[in-house]
C-alpha atoms as a printed R data frame, in Angstrom:
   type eleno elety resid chain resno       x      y       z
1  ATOM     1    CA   UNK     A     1  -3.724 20.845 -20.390
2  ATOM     2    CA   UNK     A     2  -3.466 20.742 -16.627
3  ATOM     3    CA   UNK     A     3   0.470 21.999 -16.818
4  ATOM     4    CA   UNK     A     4  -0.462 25.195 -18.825
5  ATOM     5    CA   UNK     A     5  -0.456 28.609 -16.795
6  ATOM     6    CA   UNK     A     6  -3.762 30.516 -17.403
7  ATOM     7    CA   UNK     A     7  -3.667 33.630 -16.888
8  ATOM     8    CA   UNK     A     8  -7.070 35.967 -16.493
9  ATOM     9    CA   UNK     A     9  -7.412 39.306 -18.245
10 ATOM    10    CA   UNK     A    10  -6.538 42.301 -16.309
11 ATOM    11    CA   UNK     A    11 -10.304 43.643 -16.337
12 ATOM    12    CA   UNK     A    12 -11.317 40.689 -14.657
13 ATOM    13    CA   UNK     A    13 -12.342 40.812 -10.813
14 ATOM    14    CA   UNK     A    14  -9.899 37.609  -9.768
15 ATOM    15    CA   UNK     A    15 -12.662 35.664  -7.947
16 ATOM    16    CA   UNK     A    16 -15.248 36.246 -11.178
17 ATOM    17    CA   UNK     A    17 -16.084 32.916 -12.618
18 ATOM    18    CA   UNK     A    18 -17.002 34.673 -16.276
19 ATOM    19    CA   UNK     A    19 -13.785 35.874 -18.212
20 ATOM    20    CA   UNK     A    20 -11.225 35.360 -20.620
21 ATOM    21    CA   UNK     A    21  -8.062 33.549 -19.769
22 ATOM    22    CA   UNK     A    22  -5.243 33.118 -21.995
23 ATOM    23    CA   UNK     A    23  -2.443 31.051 -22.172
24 ATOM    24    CA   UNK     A    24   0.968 30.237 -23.527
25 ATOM    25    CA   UNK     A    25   1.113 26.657 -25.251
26 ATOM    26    CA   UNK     A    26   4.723 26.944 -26.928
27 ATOM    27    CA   UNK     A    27   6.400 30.099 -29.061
28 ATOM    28    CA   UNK     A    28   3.635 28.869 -31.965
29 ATOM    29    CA   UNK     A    29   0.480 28.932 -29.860
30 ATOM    30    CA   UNK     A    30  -1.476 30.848 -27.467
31 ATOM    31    CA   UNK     A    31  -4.967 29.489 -26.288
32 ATOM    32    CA   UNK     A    32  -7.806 30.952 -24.796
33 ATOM    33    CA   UNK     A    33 -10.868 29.953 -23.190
34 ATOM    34    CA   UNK     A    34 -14.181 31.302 -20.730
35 ATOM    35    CA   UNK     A    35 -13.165 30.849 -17.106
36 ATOM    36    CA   UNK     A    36 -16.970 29.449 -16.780
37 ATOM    37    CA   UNK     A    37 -16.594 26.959 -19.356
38 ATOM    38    CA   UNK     A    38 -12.617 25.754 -19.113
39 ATOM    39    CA   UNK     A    39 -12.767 22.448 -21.427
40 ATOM    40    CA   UNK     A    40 -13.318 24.767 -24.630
41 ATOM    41    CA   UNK     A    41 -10.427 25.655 -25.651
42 ATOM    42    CA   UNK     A    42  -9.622 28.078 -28.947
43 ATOM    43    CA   UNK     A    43  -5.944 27.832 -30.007
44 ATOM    44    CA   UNK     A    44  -4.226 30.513 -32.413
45 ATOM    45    CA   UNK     A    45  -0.892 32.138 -33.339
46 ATOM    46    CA   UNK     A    46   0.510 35.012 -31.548
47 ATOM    47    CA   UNK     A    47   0.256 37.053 -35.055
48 ATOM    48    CA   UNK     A    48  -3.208 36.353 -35.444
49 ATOM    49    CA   UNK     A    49  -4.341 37.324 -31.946
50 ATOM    50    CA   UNK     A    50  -2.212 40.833 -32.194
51 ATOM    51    CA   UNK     A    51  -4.525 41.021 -35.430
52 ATOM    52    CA   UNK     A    52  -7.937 40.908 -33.586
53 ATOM    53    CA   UNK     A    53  -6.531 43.023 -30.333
54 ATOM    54    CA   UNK     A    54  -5.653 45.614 -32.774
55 ATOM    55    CA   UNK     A    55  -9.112 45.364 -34.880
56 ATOM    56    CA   UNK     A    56 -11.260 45.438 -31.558
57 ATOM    57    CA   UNK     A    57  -9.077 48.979 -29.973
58 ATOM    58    CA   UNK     A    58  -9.410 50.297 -33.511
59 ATOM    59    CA   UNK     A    59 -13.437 49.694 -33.491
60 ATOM    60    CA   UNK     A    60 -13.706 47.640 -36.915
61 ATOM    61    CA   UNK     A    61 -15.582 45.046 -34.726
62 ATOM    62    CA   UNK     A    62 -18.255 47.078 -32.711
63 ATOM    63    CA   UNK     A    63 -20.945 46.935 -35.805
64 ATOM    64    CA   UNK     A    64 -21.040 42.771 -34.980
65 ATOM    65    CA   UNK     A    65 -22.769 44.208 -31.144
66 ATOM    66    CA   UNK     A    66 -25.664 45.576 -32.181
């Protein structure tokens, strides 16, 4: 996976070793992983990532934080 483009999230601070990075595998699969831990590696569909992005603005996820 040494060719793929991470890319950090915007929130980040750039030279922060603990964050989210995402990246573009082909038009089927986008794959994310912890900046601090880069040989895990979580692959899903674009649909299916729009699905959680959505869930987490809308708040249907915050009861899992406390």
């Amino acid at each position: 996976m040494s060719d793929i483009q991470w890319r950090k999230a915007s929130y980040s601070d750039q030279n922060e070793s603990n964050c989210v990075e995402l990246a573009q595998r082909d038009a089927t699969a986008i794959l994310l992983r912890e900046s601090d831990e880069p040989q895990t590696v979580i692959a899903t569909t674009p649909a299916a990532l729009r699905a959680l992005v959505r869930a987490v603005r809308a708040g249907r996820l915050d009861h899992l934080s406390r």
